[in-house]
Each structure stands twice: as structure tokens, then as C-alpha cells.
N, C-alpha and C positions, 0 to 999 in steps of 0.2 A: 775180586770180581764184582762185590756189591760197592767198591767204591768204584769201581769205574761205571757201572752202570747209573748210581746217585749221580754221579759228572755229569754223564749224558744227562738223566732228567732235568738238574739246574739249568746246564747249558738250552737243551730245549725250550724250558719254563722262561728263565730270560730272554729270548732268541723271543718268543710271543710276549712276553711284555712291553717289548721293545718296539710289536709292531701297532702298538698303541699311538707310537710317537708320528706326527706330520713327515710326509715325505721330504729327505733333504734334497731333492730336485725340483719340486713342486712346492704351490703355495697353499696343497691340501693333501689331505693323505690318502695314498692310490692303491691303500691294502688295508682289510679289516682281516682277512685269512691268513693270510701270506707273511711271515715273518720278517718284518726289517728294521735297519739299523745304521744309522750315518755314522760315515766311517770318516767325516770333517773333525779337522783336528789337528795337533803337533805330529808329524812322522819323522821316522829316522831321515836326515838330509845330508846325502855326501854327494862329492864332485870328483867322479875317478881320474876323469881325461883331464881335467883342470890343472891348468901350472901346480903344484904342490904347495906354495907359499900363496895361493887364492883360494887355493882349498882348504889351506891350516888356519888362514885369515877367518874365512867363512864360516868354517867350524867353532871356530874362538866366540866371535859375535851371537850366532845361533845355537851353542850349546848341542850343536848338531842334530838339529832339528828346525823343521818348515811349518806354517801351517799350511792345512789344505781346507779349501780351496786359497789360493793366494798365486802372485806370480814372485818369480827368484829376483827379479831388475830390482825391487824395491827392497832387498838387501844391499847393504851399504859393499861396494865392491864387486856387486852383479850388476848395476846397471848398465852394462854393454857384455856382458857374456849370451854366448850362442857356444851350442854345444850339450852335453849330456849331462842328465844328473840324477843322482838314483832317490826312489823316497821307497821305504818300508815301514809296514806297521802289521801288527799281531791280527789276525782274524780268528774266527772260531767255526767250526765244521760243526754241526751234530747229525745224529743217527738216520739215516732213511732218508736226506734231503743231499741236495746238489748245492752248493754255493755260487751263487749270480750277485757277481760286480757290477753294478750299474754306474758311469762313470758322464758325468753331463760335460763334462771337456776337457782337456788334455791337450797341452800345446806344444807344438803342433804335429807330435809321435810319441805314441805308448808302446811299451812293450813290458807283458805280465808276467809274473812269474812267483808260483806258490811252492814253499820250497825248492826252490831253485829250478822246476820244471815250467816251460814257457807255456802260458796257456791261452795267448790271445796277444793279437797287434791292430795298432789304431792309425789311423793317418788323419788328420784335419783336424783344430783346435775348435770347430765351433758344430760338431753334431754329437750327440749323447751316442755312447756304443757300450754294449754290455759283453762280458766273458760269461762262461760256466766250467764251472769245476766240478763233474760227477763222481770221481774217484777218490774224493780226502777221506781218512778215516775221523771221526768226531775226537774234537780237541781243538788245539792252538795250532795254526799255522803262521807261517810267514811268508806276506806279499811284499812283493817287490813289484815296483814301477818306474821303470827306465823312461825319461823323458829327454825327448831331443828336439831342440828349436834351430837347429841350425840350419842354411840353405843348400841347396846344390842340386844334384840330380833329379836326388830321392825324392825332390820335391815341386810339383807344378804350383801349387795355389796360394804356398807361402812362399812369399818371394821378396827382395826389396822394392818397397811399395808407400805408397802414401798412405799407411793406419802402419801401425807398429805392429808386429809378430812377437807375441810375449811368448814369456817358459815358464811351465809349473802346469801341476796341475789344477787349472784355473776353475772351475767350477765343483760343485758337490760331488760326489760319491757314497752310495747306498750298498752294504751289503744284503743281501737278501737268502734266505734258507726258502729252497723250493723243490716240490716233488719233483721227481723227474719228469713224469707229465705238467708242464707247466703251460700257463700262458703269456705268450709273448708279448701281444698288441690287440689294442680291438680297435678296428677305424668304423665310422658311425657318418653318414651323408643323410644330411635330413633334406626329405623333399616335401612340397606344398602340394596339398590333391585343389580341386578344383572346387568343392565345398570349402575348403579353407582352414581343415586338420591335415594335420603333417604326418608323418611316419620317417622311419630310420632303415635305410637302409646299411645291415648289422654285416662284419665282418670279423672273428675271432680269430685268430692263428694261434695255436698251442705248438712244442716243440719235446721233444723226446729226446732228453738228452744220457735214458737209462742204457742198459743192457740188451733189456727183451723191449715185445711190444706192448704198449699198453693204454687201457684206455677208463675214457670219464666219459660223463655228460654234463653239458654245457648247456647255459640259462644266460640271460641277458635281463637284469631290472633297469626302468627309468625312474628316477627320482619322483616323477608323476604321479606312479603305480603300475606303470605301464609293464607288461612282464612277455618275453619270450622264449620257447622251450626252445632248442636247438637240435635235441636231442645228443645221443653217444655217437663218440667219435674213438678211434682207436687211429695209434702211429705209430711207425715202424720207428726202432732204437734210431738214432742220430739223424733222423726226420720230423720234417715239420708237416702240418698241416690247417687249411684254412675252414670255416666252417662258416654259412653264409645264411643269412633267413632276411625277413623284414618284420619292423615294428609298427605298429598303429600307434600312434602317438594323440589321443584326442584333444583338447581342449589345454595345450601345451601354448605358453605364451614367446610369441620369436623374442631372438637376441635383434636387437638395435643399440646404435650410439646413443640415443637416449633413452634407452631401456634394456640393461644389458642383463637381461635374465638367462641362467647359466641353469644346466641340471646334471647333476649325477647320474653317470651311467656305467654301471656293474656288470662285470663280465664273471660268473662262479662256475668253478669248476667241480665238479662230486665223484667218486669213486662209485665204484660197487654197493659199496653200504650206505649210499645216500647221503653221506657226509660230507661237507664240504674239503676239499683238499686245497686248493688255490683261488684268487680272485687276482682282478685289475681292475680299478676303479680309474675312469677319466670324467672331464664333463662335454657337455654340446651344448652349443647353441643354436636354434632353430631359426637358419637364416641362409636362401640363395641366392649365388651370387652367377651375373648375367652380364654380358657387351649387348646392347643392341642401340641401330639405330645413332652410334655415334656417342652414346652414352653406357654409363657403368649403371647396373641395376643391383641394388639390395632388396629380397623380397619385393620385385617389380617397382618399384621408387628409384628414381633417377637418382645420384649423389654425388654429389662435389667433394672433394678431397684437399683440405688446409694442413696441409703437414712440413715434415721435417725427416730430412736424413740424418739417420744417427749410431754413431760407433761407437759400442761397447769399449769407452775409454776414460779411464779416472785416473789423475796423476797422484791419488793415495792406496789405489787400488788396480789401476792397470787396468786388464780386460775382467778381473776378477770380481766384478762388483757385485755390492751385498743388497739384497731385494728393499732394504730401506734406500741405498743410493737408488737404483733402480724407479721406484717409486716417486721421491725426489724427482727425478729426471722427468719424470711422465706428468705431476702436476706442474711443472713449468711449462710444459707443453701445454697444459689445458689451457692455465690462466694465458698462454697467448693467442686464443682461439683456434688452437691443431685438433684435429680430430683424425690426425694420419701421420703415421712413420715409417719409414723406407729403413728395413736395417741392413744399412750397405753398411760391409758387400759380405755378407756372411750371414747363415742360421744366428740367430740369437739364443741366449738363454729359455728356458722353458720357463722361469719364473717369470722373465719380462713380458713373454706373449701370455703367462696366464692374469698379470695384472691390466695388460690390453682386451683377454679379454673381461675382466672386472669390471674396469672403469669404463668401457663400449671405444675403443681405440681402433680405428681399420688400421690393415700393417699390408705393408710387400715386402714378404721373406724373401729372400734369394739365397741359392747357393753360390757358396764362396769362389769368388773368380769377379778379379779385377784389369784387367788391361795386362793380360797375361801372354803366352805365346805359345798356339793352338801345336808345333811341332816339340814341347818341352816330353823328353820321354816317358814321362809319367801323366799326363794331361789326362789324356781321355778316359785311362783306369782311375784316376781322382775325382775327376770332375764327376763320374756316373757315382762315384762312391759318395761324394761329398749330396748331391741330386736328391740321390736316393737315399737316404738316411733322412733329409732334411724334410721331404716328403712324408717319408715313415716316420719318424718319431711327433713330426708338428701339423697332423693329420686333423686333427680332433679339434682346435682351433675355432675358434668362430671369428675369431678377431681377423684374422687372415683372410684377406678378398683377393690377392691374386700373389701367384708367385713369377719368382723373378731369376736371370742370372746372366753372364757372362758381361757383365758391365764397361763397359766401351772398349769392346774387342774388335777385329778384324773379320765386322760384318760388313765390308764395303767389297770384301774379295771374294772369288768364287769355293775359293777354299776353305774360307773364315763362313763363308755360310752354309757349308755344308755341316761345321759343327753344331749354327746356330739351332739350325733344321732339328738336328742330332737332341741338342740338351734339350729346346725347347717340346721336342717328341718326345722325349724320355718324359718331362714332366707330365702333360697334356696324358698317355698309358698309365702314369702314377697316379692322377689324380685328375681325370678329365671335368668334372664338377668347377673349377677354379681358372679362371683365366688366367694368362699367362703374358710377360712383356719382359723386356729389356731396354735395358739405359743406354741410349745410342748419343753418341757424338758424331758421328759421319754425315749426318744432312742429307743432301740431295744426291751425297755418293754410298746411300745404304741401301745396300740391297736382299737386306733379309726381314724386310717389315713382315712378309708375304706371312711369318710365321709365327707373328703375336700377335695377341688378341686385343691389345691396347699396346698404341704407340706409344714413345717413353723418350721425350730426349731432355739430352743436357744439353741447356744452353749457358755461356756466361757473356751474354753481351754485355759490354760494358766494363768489362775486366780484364778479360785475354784479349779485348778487339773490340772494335766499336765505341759508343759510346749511349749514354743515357738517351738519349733524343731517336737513337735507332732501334730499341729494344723491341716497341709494335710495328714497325713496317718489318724487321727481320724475321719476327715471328710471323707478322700475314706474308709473306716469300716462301716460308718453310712449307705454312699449313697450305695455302694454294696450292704446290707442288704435291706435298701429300695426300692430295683431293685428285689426284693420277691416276691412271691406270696403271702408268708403268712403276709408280714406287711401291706398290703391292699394299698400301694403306689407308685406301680410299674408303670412307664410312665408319672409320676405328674411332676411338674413344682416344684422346690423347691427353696424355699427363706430361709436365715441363719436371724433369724428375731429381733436375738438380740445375740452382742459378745459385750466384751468390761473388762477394767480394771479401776478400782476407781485410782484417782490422785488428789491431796491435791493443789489446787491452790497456787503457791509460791513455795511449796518442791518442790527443786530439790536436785540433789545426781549424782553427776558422779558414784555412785557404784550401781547406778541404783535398787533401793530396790522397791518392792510393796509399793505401793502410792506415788511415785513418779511422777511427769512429764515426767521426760523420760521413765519407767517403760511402763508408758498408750500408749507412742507414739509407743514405739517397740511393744509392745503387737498389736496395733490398727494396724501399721504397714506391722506386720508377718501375721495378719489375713486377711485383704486385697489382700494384695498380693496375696494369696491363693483362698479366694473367688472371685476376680472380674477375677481370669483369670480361675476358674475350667468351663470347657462348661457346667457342669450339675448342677450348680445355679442362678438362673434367678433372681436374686435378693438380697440384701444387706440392714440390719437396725441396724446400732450401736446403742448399748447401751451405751450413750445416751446422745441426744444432748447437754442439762445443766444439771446442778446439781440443786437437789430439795429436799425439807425438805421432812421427812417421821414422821409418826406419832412415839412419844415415846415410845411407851410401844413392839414398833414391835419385830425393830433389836437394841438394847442399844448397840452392839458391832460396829454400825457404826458410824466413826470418822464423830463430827459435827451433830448427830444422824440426817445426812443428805444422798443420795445416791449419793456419788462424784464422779461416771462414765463420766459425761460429759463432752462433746471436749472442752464448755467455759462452766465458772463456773457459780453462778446463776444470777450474773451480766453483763455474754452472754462477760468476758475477756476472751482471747483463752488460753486454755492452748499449753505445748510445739505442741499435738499430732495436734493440728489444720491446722496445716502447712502438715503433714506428711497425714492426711486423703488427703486434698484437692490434693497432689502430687498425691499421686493413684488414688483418684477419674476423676481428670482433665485425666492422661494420659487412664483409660479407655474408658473414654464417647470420646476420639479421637480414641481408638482403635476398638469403637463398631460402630462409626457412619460414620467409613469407606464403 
């Protein structure tokens, strides 16, 4: 008896040393209370449903075993497997707390299971989703995580497509030891009073995942000094509840792109005996964001937007990249004058929007949904799941000035806009603070502008059609039309949210042919020139920063059955056009910030 109780104590004592360590989903640590522990690392790796000679193969090479996070393609004899694969590894329960998985991505279906009882399923590789387990006895357990990349029914938003659908579980995973009264989320909207201090409007959600009912009191600090009591809350066993106040924030400096001041802000929870029991640590930044008048507002300042669309894709890493590639990626960005990225067509990592917001980077997040097809039986349960997660979990952002989603779908039909109506409402209830758009291809046959706050289209004159010499009379045709009544866009703020030419790393051609290097740079070039000095576009996203594999079966007519738009190829080497964006980009961002 007294050894099993020393067990429990070590295992506790560790379990709190542990939660010294940086969050393995974050680029800072989101608990001083709260006990955690990244669970990145070698796991048990088998292939049950796999041919039996891919699975003995696979086993041979890996010693049967993955890291995580990591994708399975980049094991020699996965790279075209789709299908299931199991990964396990040992956790640890102790006394009095519940066990919470926090899991930043899983591709693109999980399912849990702690000693062999399933205790949680996932759908969508790119939103964070967490389990709890309040029943273990304190000790060692074993998890198990069934992941499956494959397509078909089960699945709307993974599909064959232009970005590649990896397997594994692709991002961090945290274990965490929490009371059963815990906190789930805290979202924080900072608003501007008319003197010119801000305050926060506070939103806590705790969850009860005990037996009985039980209850704390809840506090809010900001990094400033700023403090607010919330008071006691109590929740019924396997209920959630929200708890809402506002902060006075005084003499708090905003986040901008060139000053991107960030603050801690602490969410603690205390027991009866005034003890702390639980916390959540995220940060803010003190900045809103407005359409008026045909323009995007940050903190009342008009902004232009020099950016780039870009897929979480690394041909050493897959969708699994490590927060140095990540960073990499982002100073390439600056050094070519971007101060914007589109991350089509999916939520991103949490690391990557919290080094956007570090470095002062605007983003348009979307949920995942690419040129999909609104009657798939699974669509509308996905896409609100995928929405809403995306919402929830990348709430707290500053970097984030509007969200996005259903990217060149079937908004030209009455039926296609009824979902757009649909998602883009769901977002706008989610998070009405934040403007909202999508990336249309349909032109003067779309008819769901009526429902974004900023217009968004792809254009690629010059590549699918047209040619260099049309790309500003085509654009003044579109935007005229869009100055309608009837296209329901009239006074919007509009962004060109994707242009761009494929170019073969290494070909060049003085006779300058499509896929060429120079071909991309003129095209990238002419289009520029055009959009960063028309007054009535507020915004710029080349298609697209690297180049990235797409699934087989999509487009077979593309060379390298990869998408080779990018200004560097997947290796992040520039092509010629790299030089030729940053010249335009550099001379505007002096001509805007005159």
C-alpha cells in the first residue's frame, strides 16, 4: 500500500515538473498550473489492413516504430499508401486528475483508444481536437491511435485534390493531467473606447468531465497588471459552461505589422480553499479589424496586403513541419516584401499563426474546403466541424484579420449559395468581430458575393486564358461589374486572392515558353504591376509560395504530378520570378507607407 501510494506521489511530482516544459503545440507555454507533457516521439508503428509483405517490409526499416509528429509517405514503401495504421505509446494517469489529449493534427481520422476502450474520434487533418479520459486508475496506460488517410464516403474535405492528403499523425500531441473541473478555452476581443484604452471582452468555458457537480472561481490576469475577478462558477458532471465579464485594459500598447506587441493573458481557476487548481495561458493582441468604405481597417488605418498563398508542404517533412522550417518559410516571405498569407485551403498549425503573430504577419485562415462537392454525404457535418474548431481553437490570434472558406466552389448556383450563406453565417455567429470572404473563380456568374465582407477572387490571366497585355482591362471588366447592384459587391474591399504561372525549377528559355522561369517571372511581373497599383485592390496572394505535391489521381496532366506555381520550388530555391516579385513588392510597401 505505501508503495503504491510513493508511485502515485512520483508519478504526480513528475506529472508537475513536466509542466515547466514549453507547450508542444505552441511557441510558449500555456500552463504554469496545470500539469503537461509532450507526448512527440518514437510510438509503437504497425499496418494491420496492409498487404502483410508492406507491413513486414515497414516493420524491418522502422524497427516498428514512427516518430510523431511526422507523416508515414516519407517511409521508404509508404509513399503512395492510403489506408490505416495503428500508433501506441505508454501514458500515465495519477490520482485525483482526468487525462486530456491534446492532439494539433491527425490525418485525416483518429480514433482513441486507452486500453483498448475507444474514447474519442477525429475527422480533419488540420484542427487541434482534444479527448478526456476521467476513469483511469493512476499508473501506465496504453494509447492507441488508429489513423486513416484514405478517401471515399467517410470523407468530404479530403479528397483527390491539388495539395496532397498526408497520413500520420502530423502535428504535436500534449498530454495533460487535469481536475475534473477544468478549463477548456478562453477567447478575449479587444475593443478601442473613444479615449484610446482598450479593454477585453473575456470569455472562459470550463468543462466537467467528473461524476458530481463541481465548482471553482475564476480570475482573468493580463500581462499589463490588468486583473479580473469572474467570480464562482459551478457545472453539472459531463457539462460545460461559459463565464463572461470585461477587462479594462489601460495604457496597453496595439499589435501592428510593425509593432507587434503580444501579451499574456491567464485564465486561473481556484477551488474552495483558494488554491489554484487549473489555468490556460494564451496571448492578444490589441487590434481591430473593420471593411469600410471599400477598404480593410486595422485599428482605423487603411491596409494593403502583399502576400502569398501557402501550403503546409515540405518534400522532407510533408504537411508535418518543424517550427524552424515554418519560420524559414516566413522570413522568405519578409525578405520579398509580403506582409500577408492566405493558408489555403485549411486551418494551419498553431505554431505558424503564433510566429505570424511574433513577427506582425496578417493571415486569412480558412476552413478546409477546396472545390469540393456540396451533395458529398458527409459535407455539411464536416465542413461545420472543420468551421468550427477552426474558429475555436485560432480565436485568440491577432495576426488573423479575416477568415475564409469554401474556395472555388459552386457559388454561381442557387444551391451552392445556399451553403455559402450557410458556412459564411456560421463563421460571422462564431466570431462576428473578424470579416469574412472567399476565393471565387466564377466572375460575373457568382452570385454569393452578397455574403462576404471582402471580395476575393482568383484570377490567372495569362495562364489558363488570355494573355499578358489583358490582365488590367480584365480586371477593370470584373471590378466595373462588381460596382453592381445586382453582383451584391458593390463598396467591398477586394483582394486578387490568387494569380500566378507554373515554372519548372532549372528550365529556362530565352524564348520564354509556359513553364518556364522567365515565363512565371513576366506573368508574376505584369500582374503586379497591375494589382499593387489599381486603388480599388486592397490586397495581393500569389499563387503560390512553393511548390507542392498533389494527390495522383487529381490532375495527371501536371508536370511532376506536382503544383509548380511557386516563387521557390519545394526546396524553398527561388526561382527566376523571386527577385522580380520582391522588386514590386519592396517599391510598393515604400509607396504605400508614404
Amino acid at each position: 500500500m505505501l508503495r503504491k501510494s510513493l508511485l502515485c506521489i512520483l508519478l504526480l511530482s513528475l506529472a508537475l515538473i513536466q509542466s515547466t516544459l514549453a507547450s508542444a503545440l505552441r511557441t510558449f507555454d500555456t500552463h504554469k498550473v496545470r500539469a503537461t507533457s509532450s507526448l512527440d516521439g518514437l510510438w509503437d508503428f504497425s499496418l494491420p489492413e496492409a498487404d502483410s509483405s508492406l507491413a513486414a517490409h515497414t516493420a524491418k526499416i522502422t524497427g516498428g516504430r514512427l516518430q510523431v509528429p511526422a507523416v508515414w509517405e516519407k517511409v521508404p514503401g509508404l509513399e503512395n499508401y492510403r489506408g490505416k495504421a495503428v500508433y501506441e505509446t505508454e501514458i500515465e494517469a495519477v490520482p485525483g486528475k482526468a487525462v486530456r489529449l491534446l492532439f494539433g493534427g491527425v490525418s485525416h481520422t483518429g480514433d482513441v483508444f486507452i486500453d483498448g476502450k475507444k474514447y474519442g474520434h477525429h475527422y480533419d487533418a488540420y484542427t487541434p481536437w482534444a479527448v478526456v479520459a476521467a476513469d483511469l486508475q493512476p499508473g501506465t496506460h496504453r494509447l492507441k491511435v488508429v489513423v486513416d488517410n484514405s478517401f471515399g464516403d467517410h470523407s468530404a474535405l479530403h479528397t483527390e485534390n491539388d495539395y496532397y492528403t498526408w497520413g500520420g499523425i502530423t502535428r504535436p500531441v500534449e498530454l495533460q493531467q487535469v481536475p475534473y473541473l477544468h478549463i477548456t478555452r478562453i477567447h478575449a476581443v479587444p475593443e478601442r473606447q473613444s479615449g484610446g484604452d482598450w479593454t477585453l471582452e473575456i470569455k472562459v468555458t470550463l468543462a466537467n468531465s467528473g461524476p458530481t457537480r463541481r465548482s471553482g472561481s475564476i480570475a482573468v490576469s493580463l500581462e499589463s497588471g490588468a486583473r479580473l475577478e469572474l467570480g464562482e462558477v459551478s457545472v453539472e458532471p459531463g457539462q460545460s459552461s461559459v463565464v463572461v465579464g470585461r477587462m479594462e485594459c489601460p495604457g496597453v500598447i496595439p499589435w501592428s505589422v510593425n509593432n507587434p506587441r503580444l501579451y499574456f493573458l491567464s485564465a486561473e481557476l481556484s477551488g474552495s480553499d483558494g488554491n489554484p487548481s487549473d489555468d490556460l495561458i494564451d496571448r492578444v493582441g490589441f487590434r481591430e479589424v473593420k471593411v469600410s468604405g471599400g477598404k480593410i481597417l486595422v485599428n482605423g488605418e487603411s491596409v494593403r496586403l502583399r502576400g502569398f498563398c501557402r501550403h503546409e508542404s515540405h518534400p522532407a517533412f510533408g504537411c508535418a513541419i518543424p517550427v524552424g522550417a515554418m519560420y524559414t518559410d516566413l522570413v522568405l516571405l519578409r525578405d520579398m516584401g509580403s506582409n500577408f498569407v492566405r493558408t489555403s485551403h485549411y486551418p494551419n498549425d498553431m505554431r505558424f499563426l503564433d510566429l505570424c503573430n511574433e513577427l506582425g504577419i496578417y493571415v486569412w485562415e480558412e476552413s478546409h474546403a477546396r472545390a469540393i462537392e456540396f451533395d458529398q454525404p458527409k459535407f455539411m457535418e464536416q465542413i461545420t466541424g472543420s468551421t468550427t474548431e477552426m474558429v475555436g481553437w485560432h480565436f485568440n490570434h491577432p495576426s488573423i484579420i479575416m477568415w475564409g472558406s469554401l474556395n472555388e466552389c459552386h457559388s454561381e448556383s442557387p444551391e451552392g449559395s445556399e451553403v455559402y450563406a450557410y458556412v459564411l453565417g456560421l463563421i460571422k455567429k462564431l466570431d462576428p468581430h473578424r470579416p469574412v470572404t472567399f476565393a471565387s473563380n466564377r466572375r460575373q456568374n457568382d452570385i454569393s458575393l452578397k455574403y462576404a465582407d471582402i471580395v476575393s477572387w482568383n484570377l490567372y490571366t495569362g495562364w489558363y486564358g488570355g494573355d499578358l497585355e489583358g490582365i488590367g482591362p480584365f480586371l477593370d471588366a470584373l471590378l466595373a461589374w462588381q460596382q453592381t447592384p445586382e453582383s451584391g459587391a458593390a463598396g467591398k474591399p477586394t483582394i486578387i486572392s490568387e494569380f500566378g504561372a507554373g515554372a519548372l525549377y532549372g528550365y529556362r528559355d530565352p524564348a520564354r515558353p509556359k513553364w518556364s522561369e522567365e515565363y512565371q517571372a513576366d506573368l508574376l511581373g505584369a500582374s503586379l504591376e497591375v494589382y499593387l497599383n489599381h486603388p480599388a485592390v486592397s490586397g495581393v496572394a500569389i499563387w503560390q509560395f512553393c511548390d507542392i505535391r498533389i494527390t495522383d489521381g487529381w490532375w495527371r496532366t501536371r508536370p511532376r504530378t506536382m503544383n509548380n506555381k511557386g516563387v521557390v520550388d519545394q526546396f524553398r530555391r527561388p526561382k527566376l520570378s523571386y527577385q522580380v516579385v520582391k522588386e514590386k513588392m519592396l517599391e510598393a510597401r515604400e509607396r504605400w507607407e508614404k
